[in-house]
Jmol script that loads the backbone (N, CA, C; Angstrom):
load data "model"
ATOM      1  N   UNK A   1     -58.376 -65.896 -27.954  1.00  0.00           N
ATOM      2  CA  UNK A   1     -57.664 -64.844 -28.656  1.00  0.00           C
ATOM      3  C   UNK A   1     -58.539 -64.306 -29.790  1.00  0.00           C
ATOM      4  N   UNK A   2     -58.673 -63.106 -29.665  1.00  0.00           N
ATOM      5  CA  UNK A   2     -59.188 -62.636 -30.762  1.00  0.00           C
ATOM      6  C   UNK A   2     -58.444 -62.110 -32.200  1.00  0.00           C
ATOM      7  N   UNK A   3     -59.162 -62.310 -32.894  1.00  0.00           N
ATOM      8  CA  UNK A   3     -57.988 -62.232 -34.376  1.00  0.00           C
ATOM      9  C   UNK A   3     -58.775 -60.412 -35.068  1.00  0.00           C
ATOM     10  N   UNK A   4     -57.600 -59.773 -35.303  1.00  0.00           N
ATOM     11  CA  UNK A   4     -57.939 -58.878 -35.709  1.00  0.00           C
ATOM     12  C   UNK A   4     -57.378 -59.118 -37.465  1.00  0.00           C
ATOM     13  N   UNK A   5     -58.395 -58.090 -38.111  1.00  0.00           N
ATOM     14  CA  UNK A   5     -58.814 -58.366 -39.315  1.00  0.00           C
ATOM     15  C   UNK A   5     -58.663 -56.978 -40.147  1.00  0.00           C
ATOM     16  N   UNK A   6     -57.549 -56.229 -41.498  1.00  0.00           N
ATOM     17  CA  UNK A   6     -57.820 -55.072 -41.622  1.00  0.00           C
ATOM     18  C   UNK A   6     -58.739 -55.263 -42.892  1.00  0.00           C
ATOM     19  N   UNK A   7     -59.212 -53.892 -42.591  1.00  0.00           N
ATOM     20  CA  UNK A   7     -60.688 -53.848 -44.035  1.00  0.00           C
ATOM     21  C   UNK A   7     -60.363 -54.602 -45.232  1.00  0.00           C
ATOM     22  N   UNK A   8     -58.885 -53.826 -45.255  1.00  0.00           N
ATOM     23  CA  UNK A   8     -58.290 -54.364 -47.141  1.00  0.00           C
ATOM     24  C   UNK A   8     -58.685 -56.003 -47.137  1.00  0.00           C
ATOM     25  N   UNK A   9     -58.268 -56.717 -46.113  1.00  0.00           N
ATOM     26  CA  UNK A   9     -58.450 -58.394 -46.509  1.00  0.00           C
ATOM     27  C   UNK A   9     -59.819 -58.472 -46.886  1.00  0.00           C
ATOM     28  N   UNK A  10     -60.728 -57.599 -46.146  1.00  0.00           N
ATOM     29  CA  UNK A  10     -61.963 -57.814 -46.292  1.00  0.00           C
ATOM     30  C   UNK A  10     -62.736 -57.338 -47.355  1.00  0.00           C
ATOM     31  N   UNK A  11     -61.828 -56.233 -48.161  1.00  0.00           N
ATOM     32  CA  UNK A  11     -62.886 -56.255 -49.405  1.00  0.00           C
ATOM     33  C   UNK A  11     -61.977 -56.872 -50.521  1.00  0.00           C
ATOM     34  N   UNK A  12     -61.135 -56.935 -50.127  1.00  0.00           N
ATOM     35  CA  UNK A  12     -60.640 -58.451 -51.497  1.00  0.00           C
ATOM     36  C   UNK A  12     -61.020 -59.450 -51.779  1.00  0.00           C
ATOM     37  N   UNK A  13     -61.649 -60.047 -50.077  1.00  0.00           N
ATOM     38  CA  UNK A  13     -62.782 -60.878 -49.975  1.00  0.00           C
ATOM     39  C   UNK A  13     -63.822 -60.857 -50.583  1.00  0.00           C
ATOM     40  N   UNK A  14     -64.444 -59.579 -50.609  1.00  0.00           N
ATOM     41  CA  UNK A  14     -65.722 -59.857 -51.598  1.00  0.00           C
ATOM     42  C   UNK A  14     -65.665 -59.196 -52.600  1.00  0.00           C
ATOM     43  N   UNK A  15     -64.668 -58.109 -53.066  1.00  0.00           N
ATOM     44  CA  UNK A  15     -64.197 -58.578 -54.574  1.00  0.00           C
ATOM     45  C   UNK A  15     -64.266 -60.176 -55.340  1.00  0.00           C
ATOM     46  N   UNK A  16     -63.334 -60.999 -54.488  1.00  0.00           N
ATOM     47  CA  UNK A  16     -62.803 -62.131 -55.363  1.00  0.00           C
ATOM     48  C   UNK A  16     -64.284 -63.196 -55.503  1.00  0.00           C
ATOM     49  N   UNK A  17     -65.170 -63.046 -54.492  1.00  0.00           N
ATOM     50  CA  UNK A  17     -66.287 -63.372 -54.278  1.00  0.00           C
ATOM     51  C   UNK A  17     -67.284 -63.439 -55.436  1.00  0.00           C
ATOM     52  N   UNK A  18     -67.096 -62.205 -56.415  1.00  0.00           N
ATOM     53  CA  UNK A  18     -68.138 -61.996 -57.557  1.00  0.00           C
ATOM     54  C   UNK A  18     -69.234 -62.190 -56.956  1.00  0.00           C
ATOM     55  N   UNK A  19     -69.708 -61.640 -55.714  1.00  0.00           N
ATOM     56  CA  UNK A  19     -70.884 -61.943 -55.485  1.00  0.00           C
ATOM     57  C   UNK A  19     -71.648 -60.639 -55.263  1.00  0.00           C
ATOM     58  N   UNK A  20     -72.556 -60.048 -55.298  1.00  0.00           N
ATOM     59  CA  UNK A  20     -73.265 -58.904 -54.414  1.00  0.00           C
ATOM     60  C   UNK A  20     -74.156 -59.171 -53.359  1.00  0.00           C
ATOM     61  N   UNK A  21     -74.316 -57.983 -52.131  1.00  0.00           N
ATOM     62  CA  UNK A  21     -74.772 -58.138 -50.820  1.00  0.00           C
ATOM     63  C   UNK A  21     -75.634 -57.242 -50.548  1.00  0.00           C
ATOM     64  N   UNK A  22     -76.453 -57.465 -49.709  1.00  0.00           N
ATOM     65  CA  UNK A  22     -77.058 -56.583 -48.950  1.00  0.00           C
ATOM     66  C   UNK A  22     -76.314 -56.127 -47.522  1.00  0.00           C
ATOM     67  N   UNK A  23     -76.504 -55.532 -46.557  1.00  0.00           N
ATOM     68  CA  UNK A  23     -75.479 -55.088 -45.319  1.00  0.00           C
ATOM     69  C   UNK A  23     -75.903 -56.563 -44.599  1.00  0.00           C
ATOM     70  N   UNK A  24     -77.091 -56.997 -44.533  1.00  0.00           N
ATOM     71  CA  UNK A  24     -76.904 -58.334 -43.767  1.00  0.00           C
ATOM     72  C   UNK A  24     -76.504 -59.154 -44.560  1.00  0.00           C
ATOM     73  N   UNK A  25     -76.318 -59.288 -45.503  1.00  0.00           N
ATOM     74  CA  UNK A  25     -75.831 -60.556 -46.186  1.00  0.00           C
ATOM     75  C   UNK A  25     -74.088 -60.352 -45.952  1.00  0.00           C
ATOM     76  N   UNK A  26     -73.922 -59.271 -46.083  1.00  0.00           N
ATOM     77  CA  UNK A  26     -72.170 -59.111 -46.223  1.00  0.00           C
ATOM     78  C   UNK A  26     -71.732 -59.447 -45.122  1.00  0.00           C
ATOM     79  N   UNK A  27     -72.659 -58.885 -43.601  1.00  0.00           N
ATOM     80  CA  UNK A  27     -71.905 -58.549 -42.346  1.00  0.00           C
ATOM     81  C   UNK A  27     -72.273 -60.288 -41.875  1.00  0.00           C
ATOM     82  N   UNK A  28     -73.048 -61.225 -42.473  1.00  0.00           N
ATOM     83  CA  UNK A  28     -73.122 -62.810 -42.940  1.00  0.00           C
ATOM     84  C   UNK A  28     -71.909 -63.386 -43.460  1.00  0.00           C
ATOM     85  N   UNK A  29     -71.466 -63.181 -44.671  1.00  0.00           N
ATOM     86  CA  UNK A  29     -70.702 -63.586 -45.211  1.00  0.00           C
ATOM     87  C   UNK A  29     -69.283 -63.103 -44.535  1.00  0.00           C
ATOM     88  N   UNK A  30     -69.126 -62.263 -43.849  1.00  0.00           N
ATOM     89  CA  UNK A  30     -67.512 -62.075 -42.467  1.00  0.00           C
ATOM     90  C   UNK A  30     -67.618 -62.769 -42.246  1.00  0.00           C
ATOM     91  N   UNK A  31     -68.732 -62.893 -41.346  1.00  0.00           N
ATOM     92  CA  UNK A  31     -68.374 -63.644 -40.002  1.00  0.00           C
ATOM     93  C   UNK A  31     -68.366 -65.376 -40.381  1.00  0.00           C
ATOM     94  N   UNK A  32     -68.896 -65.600 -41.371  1.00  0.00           N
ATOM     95  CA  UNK A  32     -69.019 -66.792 -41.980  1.00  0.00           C
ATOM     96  C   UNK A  32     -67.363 -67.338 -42.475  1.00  0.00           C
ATOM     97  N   UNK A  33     -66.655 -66.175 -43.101  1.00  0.00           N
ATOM     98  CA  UNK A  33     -65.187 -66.200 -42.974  1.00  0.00           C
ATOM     99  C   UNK A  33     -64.118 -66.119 -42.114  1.00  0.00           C
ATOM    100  N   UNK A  34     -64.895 -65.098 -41.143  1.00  0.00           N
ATOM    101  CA  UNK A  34     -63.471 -64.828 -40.390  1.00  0.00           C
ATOM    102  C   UNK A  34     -64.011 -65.081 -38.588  1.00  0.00           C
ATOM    103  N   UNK A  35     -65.386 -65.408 -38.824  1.00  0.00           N
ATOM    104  CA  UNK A  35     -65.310 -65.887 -37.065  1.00  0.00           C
ATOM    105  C   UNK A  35     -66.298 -64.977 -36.250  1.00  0.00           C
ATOM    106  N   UNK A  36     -67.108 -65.237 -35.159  1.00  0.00           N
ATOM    107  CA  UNK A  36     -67.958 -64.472 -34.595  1.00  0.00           C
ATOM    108  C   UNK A  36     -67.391 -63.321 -33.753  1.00  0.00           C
ATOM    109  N   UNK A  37     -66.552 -63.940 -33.812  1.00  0.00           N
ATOM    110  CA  UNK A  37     -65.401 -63.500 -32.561  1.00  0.00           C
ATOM    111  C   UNK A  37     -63.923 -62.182 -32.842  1.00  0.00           C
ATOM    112  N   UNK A  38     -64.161 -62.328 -34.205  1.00  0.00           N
ATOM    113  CA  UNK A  38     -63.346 -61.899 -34.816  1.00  0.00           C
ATOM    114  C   UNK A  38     -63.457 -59.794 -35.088  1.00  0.00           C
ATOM    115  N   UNK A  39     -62.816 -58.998 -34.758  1.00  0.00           N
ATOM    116  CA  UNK A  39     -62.574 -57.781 -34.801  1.00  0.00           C
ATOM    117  C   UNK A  39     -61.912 -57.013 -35.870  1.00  0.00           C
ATOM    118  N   UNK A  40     -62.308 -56.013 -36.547  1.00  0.00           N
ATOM    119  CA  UNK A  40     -61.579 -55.154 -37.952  1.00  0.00           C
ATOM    120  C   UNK A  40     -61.395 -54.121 -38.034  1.00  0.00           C
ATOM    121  N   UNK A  41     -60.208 -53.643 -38.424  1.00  0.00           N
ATOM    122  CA  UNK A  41     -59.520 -52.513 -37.994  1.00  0.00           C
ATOM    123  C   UNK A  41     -59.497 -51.611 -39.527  1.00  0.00           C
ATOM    124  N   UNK A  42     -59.288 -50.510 -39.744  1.00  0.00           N
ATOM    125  CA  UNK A  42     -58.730 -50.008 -41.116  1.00  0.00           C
ATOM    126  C   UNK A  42     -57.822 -48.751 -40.754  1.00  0.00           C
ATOM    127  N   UNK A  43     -57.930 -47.895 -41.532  1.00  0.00           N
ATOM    128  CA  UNK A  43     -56.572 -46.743 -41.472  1.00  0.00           C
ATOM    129  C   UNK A  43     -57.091 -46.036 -40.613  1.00  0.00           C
ATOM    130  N   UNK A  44     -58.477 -46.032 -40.670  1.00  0.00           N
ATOM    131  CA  UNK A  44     -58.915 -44.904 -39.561  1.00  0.00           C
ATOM    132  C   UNK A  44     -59.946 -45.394 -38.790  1.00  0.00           C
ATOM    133  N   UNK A  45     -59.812 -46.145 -38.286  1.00  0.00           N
ATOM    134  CA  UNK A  45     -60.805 -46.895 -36.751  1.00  0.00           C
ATOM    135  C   UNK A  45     -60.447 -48.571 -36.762  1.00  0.00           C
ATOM    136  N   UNK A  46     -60.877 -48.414 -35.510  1.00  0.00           N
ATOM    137  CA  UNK A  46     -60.438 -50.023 -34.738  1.00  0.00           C
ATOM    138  C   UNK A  46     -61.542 -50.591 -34.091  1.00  0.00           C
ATOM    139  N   UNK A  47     -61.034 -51.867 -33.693  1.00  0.00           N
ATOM    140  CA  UNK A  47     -62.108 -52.391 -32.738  1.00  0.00           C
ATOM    141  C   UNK A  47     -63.668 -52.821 -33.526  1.00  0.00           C
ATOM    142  N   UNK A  48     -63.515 -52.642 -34.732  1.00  0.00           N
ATOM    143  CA  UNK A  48     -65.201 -53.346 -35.283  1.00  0.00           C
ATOM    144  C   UNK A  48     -65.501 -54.345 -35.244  1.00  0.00           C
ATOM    145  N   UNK A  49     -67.187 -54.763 -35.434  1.00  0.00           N
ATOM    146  CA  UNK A  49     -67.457 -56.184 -35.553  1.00  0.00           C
ATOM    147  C   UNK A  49     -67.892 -56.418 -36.760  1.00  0.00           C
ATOM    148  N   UNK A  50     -68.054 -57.323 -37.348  1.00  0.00           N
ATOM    149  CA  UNK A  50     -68.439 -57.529 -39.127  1.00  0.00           C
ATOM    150  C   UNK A  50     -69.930 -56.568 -39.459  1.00  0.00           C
ATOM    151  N   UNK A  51     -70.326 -56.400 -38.783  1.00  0.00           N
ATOM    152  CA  UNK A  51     -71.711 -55.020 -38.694  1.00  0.00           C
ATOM    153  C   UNK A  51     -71.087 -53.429 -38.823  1.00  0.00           C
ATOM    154  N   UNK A  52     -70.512 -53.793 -37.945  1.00  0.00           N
ATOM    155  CA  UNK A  52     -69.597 -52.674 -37.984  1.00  0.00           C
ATOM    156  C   UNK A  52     -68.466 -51.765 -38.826  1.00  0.00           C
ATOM    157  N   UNK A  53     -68.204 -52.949 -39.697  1.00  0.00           N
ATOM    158  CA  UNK A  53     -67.423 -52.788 -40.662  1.00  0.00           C
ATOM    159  C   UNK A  53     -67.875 -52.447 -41.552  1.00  0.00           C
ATOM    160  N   UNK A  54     -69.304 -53.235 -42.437  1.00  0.00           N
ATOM    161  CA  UNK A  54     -69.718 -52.632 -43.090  1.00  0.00           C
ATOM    162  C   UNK A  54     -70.436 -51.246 -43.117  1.00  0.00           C
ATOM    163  N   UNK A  55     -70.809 -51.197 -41.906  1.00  0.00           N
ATOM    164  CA  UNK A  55     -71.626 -49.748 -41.757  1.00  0.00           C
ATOM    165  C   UNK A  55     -70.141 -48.414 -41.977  1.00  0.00           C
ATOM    166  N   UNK A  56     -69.187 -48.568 -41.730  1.00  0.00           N
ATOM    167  CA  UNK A  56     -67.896 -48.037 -41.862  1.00  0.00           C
ATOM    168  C   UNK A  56     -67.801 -47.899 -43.157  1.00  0.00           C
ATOM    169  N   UNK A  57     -67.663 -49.270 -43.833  1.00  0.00           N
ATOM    170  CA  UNK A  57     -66.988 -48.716 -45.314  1.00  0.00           C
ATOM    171  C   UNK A  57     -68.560 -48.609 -46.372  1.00  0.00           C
ATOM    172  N   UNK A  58     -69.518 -48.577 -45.900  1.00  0.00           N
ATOM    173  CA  UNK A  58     -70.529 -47.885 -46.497  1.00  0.00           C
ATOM    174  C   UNK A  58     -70.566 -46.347 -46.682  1.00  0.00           C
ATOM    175  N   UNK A  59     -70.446 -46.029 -45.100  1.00  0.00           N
ATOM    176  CA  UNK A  59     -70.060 -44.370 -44.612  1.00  0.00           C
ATOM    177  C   UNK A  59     -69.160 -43.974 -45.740  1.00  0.00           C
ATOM    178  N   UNK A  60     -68.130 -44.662 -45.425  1.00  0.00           N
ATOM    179  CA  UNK A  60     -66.221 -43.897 -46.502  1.00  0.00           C
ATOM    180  C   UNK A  60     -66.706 -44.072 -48.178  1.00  0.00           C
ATOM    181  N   UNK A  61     -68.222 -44.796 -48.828  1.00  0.00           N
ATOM    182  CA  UNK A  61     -68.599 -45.100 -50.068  1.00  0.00           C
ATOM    183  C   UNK A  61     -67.648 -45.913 -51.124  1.00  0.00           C
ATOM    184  N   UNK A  62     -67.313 -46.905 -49.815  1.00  0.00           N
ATOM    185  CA  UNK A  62     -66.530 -48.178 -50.414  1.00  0.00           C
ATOM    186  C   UNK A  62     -67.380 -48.969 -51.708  1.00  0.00           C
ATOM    187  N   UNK A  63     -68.213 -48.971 -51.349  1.00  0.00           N
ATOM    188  CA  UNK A  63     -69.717 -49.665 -52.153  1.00  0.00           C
ATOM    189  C   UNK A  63     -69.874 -49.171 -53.276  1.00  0.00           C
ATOM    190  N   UNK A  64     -70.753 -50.382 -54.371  1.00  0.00           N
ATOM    191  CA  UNK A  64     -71.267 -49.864 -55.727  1.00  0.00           C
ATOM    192  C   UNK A  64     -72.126 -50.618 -55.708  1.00  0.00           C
ATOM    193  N   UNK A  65     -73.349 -49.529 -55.970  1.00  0.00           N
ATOM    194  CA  UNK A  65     -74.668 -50.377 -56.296  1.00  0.00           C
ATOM    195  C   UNK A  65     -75.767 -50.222 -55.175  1.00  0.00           C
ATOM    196  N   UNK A  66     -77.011 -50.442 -55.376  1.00  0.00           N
ATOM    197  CA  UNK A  66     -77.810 -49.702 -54.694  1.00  0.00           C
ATOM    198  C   UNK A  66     -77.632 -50.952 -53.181  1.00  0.00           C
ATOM    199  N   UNK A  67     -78.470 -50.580 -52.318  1.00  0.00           N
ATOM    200  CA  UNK A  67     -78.301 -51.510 -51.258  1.00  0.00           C
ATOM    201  C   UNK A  67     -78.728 -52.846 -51.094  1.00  0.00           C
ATOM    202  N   UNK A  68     -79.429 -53.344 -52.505  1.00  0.00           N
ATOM    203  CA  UNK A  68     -80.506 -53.992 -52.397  1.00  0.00           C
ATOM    204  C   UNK A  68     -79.283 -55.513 -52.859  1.00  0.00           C
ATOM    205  N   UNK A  69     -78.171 -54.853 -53.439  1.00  0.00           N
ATOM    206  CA  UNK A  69     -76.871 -55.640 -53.960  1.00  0.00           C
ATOM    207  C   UNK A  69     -75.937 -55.030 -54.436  1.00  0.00           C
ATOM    208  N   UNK A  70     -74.878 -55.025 -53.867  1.00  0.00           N
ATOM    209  CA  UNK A  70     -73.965 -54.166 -53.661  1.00  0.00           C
ATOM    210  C   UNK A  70     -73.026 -54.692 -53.641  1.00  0.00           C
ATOM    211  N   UNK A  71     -71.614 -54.090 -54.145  1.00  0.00           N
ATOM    212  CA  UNK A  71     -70.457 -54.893 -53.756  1.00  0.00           C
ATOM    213  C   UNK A  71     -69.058 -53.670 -53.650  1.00  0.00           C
ATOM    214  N   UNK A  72     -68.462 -54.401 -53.470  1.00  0.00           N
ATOM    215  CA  UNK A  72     -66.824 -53.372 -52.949  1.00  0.00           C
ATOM    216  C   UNK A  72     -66.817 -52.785 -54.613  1.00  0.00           C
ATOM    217  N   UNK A  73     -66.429 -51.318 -54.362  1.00  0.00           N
ATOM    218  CA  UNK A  73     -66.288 -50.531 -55.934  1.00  0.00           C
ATOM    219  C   UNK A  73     -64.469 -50.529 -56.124  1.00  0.00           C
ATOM    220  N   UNK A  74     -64.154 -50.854 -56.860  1.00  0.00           N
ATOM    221  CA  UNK A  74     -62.792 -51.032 -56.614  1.00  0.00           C
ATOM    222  C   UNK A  74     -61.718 -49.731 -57.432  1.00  0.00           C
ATOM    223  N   UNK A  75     -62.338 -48.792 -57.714  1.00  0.00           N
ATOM    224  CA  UNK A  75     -61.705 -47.591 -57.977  1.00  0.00           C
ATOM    225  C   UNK A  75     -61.638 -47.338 -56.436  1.00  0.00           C
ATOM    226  N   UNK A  76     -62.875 -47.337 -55.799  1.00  0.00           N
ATOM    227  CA  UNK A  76     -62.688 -46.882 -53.778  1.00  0.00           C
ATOM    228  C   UNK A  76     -62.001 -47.791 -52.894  1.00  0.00           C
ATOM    229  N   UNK A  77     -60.812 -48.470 -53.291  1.00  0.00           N
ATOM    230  CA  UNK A  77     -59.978 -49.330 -52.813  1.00  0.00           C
ATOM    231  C   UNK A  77     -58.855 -48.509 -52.660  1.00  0.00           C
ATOM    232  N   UNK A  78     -58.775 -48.062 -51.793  1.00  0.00           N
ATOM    233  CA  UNK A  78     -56.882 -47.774 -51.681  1.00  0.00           C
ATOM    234  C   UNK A  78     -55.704 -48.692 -51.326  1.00  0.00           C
ATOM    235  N   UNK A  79     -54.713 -47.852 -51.861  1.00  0.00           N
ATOM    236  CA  UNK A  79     -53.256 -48.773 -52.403  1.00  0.00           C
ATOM    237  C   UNK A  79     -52.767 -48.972 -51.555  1.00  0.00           C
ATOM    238  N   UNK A  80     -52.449 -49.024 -49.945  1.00  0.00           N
ATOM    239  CA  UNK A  80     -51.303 -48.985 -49.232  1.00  0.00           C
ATOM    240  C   UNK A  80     -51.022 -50.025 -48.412  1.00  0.00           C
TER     241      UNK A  80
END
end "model"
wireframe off; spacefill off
backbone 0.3
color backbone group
């Protein structure tokens, strides 16, 4: 069974993390949480893999900070 996963869990995740990433370190640190196997959905697309996700909420400029360490910007968090 595959476990689907929406973005929001995932950048609360590395909110609460205090940590910063690079895109491989982050799309590391998913799957390190939620499973190789594991798929993420948000308001507007489905079906991602932890690569995938981040390349997504990079696109939407979820992110703060250059790429080199980066983390979820949390004014670009929506409420719902």
């Amino acid at each position: 069974m595959i476990t689907e996963i929406h973005g929001h869990q995932v950048m609360s995740l590395i909110l609460a993390s205090g940590r910063t990433f690079t895109r491989e370190s982050l799309a590391a640190f998913i799957v390190a949480e939620f499973g190789a196997e594991a798929r993420y959905h948000t308001c507007s697309a489905a079906d991602l893999t932890a690569a995938g996700l981040v390349d997504f909420l990079a696109a939407k400029g979820k992110f703060a900070g250059p790429d080199t360490g980066f983390t979820v910007d949390p004014g670009r968090v929506c409420q719902h």
